[in-house]
C-alpha positions as CSV (number, residue, x, y, z in Angstrom):
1,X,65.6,-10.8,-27.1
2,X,67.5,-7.3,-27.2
3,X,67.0,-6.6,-23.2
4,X,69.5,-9.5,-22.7
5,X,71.9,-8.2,-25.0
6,X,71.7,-4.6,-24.1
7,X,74.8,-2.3,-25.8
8,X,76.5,-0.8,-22.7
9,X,78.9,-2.8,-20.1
10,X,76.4,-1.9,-17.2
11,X,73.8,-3.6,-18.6
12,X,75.1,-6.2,-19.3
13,X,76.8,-6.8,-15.8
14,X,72.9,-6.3,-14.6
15,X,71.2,-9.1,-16.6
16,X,74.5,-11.3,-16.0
17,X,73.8,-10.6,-12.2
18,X,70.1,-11.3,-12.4
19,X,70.3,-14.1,-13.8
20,X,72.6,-15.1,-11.2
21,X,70.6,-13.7,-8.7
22,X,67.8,-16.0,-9.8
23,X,70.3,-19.4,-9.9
24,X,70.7,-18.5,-6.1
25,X,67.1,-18.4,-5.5
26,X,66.3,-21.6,-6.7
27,X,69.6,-22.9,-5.1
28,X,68.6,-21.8,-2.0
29,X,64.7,-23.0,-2.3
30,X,66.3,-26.4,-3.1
31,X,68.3,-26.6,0.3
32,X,71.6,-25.1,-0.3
33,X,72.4,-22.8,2.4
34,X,72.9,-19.4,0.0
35,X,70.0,-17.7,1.2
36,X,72.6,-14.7,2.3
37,X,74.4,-14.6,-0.8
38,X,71.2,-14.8,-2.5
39,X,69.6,-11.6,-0.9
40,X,72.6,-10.2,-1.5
41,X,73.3,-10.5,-5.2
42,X,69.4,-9.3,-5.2
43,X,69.8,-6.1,-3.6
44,X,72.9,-5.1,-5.8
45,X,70.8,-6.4,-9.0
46,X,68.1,-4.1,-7.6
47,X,70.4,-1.0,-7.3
48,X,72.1,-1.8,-11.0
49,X,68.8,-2.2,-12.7
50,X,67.2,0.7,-10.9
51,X,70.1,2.6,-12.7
52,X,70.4,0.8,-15.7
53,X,66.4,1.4,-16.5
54,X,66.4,5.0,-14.9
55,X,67.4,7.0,-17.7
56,X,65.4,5.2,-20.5
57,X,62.0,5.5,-18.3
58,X,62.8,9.3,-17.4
59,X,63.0,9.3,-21.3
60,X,59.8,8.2,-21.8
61,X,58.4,10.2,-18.9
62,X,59.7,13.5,-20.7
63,X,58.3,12.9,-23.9
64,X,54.6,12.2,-22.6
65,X,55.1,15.1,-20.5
66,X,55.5,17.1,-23.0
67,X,53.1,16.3,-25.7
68,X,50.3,16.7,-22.5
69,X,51.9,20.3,-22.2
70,X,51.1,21.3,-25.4
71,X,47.9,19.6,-25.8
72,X,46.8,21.3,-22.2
73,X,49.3,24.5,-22.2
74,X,49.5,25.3,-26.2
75,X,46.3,24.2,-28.0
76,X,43.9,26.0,-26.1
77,X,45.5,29.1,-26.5
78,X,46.1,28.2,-30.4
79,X,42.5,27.8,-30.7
80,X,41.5,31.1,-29.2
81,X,43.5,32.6,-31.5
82,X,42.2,31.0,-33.8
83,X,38.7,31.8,-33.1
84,X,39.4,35.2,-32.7
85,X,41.1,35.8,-36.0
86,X,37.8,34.3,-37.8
87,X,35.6,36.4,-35.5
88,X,37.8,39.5,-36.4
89,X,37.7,38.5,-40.4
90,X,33.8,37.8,-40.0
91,X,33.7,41.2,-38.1
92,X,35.2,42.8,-40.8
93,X,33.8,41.4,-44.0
94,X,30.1,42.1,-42.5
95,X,31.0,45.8,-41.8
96,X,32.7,45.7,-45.8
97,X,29.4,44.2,-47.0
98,X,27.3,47.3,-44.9
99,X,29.3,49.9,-45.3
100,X,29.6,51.0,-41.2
101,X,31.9,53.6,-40.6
């Protein structure tokens, strides 16, 4: 229920014209001659809903793009450090327990 009361004026406007947009369609599938008006009203709902839903999807978009940047970009790299600070400690507790110098 909270996509048909959305908080801004645009969206609003959008779902008011969709849902007008849709009493067209079944006007006009019920013989009323509307069928312009009807494509119409549809094309300018598609325009105000691509731009009502644009920013809330990029949004979305952003955040997934960024957790798969550090899971791809950031924890490889953490775990070769990683790896190479244990390697380095193991190093140097096995020359401490031998005595090389």
């Amino acid at each position: 229920m909270r996509i048909l009361r959305p908080p801004s004026k645009w969206g609003r406007v959008t779902v008011w014209l969709g849902i007008l947009c849709l009493l067209l369609w079944i006007a006009t599938l019920l013989g009323a001659g509307l069928a312009g008006w009807a494509v119409f009203t549809t094309l300018v709902f598609a325009v105000l809903l691509c731009k009502w839903a644009y920013r809330p999807m990029l949004w979305r978009l952003r955040n997934r793009l960024i957790v798969t940047y550090l899971f791809i970009g950031v924890m490889p790299i953490l775990l070769l450090l990683l790896m190479g600070g244990l390697a380095g400690y193991l190093f140097t507790q096995l020359a401490y327990t031998f005595h090389w110098e």
